[in-house]
C-alpha positions as a printed Julia matrix, in Angstrom:
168×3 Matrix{Float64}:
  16.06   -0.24   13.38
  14.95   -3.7    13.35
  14.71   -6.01   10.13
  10.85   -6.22   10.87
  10.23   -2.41   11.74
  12.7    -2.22    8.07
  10.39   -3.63    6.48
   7.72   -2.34    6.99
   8.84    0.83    5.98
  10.23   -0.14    2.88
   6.63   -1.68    1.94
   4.71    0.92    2.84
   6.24    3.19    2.01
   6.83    1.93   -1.57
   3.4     1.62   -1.94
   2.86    5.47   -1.38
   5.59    6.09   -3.66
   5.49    3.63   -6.62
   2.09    1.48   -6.73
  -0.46    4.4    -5.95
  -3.74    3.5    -6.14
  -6.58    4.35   -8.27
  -7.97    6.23   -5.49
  -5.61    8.81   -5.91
  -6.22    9.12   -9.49
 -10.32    9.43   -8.53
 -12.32   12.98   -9.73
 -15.04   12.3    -7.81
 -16.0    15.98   -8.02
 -14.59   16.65  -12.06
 -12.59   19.01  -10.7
  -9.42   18.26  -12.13
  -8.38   17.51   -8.58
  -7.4    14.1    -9.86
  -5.45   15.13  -12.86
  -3.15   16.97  -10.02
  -2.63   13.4    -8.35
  -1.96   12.12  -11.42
   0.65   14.92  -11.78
   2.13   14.52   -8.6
   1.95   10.85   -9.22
   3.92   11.31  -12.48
   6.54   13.37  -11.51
   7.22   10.99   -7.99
   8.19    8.69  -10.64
  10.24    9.99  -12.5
  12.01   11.79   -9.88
  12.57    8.09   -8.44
  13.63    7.22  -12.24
  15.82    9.8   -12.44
  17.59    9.39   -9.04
  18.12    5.72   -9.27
  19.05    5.6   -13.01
  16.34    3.15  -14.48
  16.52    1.56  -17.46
  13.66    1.83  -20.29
  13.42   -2.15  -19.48
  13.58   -1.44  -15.99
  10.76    1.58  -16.09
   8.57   -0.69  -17.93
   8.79   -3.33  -15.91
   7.54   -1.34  -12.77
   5.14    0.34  -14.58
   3.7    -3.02  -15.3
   4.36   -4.08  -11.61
   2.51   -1.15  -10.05
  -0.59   -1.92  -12.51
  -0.63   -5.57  -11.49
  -0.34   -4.67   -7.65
  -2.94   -1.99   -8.03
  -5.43   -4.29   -9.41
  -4.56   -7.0    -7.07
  -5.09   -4.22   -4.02
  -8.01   -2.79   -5.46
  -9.92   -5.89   -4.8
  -8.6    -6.38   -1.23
  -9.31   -2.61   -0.63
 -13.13   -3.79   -2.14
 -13.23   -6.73   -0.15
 -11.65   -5.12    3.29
 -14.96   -2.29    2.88
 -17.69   -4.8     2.18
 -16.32   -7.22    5.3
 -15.93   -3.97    7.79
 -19.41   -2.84    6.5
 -21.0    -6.34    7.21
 -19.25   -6.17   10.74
 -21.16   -2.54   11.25
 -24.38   -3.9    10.5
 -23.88   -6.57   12.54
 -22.69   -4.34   15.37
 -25.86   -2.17   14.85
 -28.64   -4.92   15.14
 -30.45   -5.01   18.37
 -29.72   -9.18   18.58
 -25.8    -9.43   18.87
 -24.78  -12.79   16.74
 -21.69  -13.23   18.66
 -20.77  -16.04   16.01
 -21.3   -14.19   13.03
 -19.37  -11.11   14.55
 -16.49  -12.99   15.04
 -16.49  -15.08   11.62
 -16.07  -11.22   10.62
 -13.42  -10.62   11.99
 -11.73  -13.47   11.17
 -12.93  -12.55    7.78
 -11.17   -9.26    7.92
  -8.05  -10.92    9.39
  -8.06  -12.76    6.53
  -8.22   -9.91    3.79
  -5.31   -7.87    6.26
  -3.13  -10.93    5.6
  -3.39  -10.99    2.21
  -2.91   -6.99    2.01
   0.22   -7.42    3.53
   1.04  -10.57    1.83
   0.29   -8.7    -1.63
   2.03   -5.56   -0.3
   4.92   -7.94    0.37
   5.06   -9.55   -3.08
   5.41   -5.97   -4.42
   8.22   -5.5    -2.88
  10.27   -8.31   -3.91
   9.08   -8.01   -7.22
  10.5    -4.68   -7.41
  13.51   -6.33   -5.29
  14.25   -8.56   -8.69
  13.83   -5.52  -11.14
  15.66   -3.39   -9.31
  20.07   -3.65   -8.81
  21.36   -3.88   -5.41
  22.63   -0.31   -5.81
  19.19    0.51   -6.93
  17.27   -1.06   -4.51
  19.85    0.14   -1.64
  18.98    4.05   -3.19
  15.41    3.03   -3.21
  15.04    2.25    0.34
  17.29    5.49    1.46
  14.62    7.73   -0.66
  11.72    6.52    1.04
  13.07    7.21    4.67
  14.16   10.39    3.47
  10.59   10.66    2.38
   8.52    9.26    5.84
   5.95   12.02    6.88
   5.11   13.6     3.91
   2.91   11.62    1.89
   0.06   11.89    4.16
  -1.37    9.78    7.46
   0.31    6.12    7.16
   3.02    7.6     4.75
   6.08    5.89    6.31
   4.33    3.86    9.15
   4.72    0.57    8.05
   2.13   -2.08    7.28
  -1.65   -1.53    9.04
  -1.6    -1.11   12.02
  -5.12   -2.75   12.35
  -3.81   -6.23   13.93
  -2.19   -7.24   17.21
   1.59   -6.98   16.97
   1.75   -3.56   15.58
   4.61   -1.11   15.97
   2.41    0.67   18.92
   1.84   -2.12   20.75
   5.49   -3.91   20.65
């Protein structure tokens, strides 16, 4: 496995595992379907806790980690929706504005870099809490865990831009 293809499980993989997002803590219904995310949520972490022998400090500090990150994603995530949503209503109008189609998309370029950028900074940051030994356990328990957290569990970083895994 390549160092870049490494990578980019590691990231995205973390990201499933240790900085889920709000969305999976959503009840849009009120069905207690998100208190069973939550659960799940929970219970990922401190099986991860458990296996890789955190410390209180060390707990804390990733808790505080994964509510920075999700903050800092939620806003991307925001920004990513209204950008693609601007691009479908510019795709829908009768009159193409080639220029403003493809200030879009340079637009959404943008916000992808800085998801991955963010998604990246993550990642070292839990680099620095984490030991060596840690972080070495770490990255074994998310390969042992590609394919089961859903879609893009374990695919690496979006695969929305030119240079992805597919296309290599």
């Amino acid at each position: 496995m390549n160092l870049k293809r490494a990578v980019r499980v590691v990231l995205s993989a973390f990201f499933s595992l240790v900085l889920s997002t709000a969305v999976l803590r959503a009840d849009p219904k009120g069905d207690g379907a998100g208190k069973d995310w939550e659960a799940h949520r929970e219970a990922h972490f401190k099986e991860m806790r458990d296996k890789l022998g955190l410390s209180p400090d060390q707990e804390k500090q990733l808790q505080e980690n994964r509510k920075t990150n999700q903050g800092k994603m939620k806003a991307l995530r925001e920004e990513n929706q209204t950008k693609r949503e601007a691009l479908r209503t510019e795709l829908e109008k009768p009159d193409l504005d080639i220029a403003r189609i493809n200030a879009l998309k340079a637009e959404l370029k943008d916000v992808h870099n800085r998801m991955d950028d963010q998604r990246l900074d993550g990642i070292l940051a839990v680099r620095k809490i984490l030991t060596p030994d840690q972080f070495k356990k770490f990255s074994e328990m998310i390969r042992e865990g590609e394919g089961k957290g859903g879609p893009d569990h374990g695919k690496g970083l979006p695969h929305h831009r030119e240079g992805s895994p597919e296309e290599e």
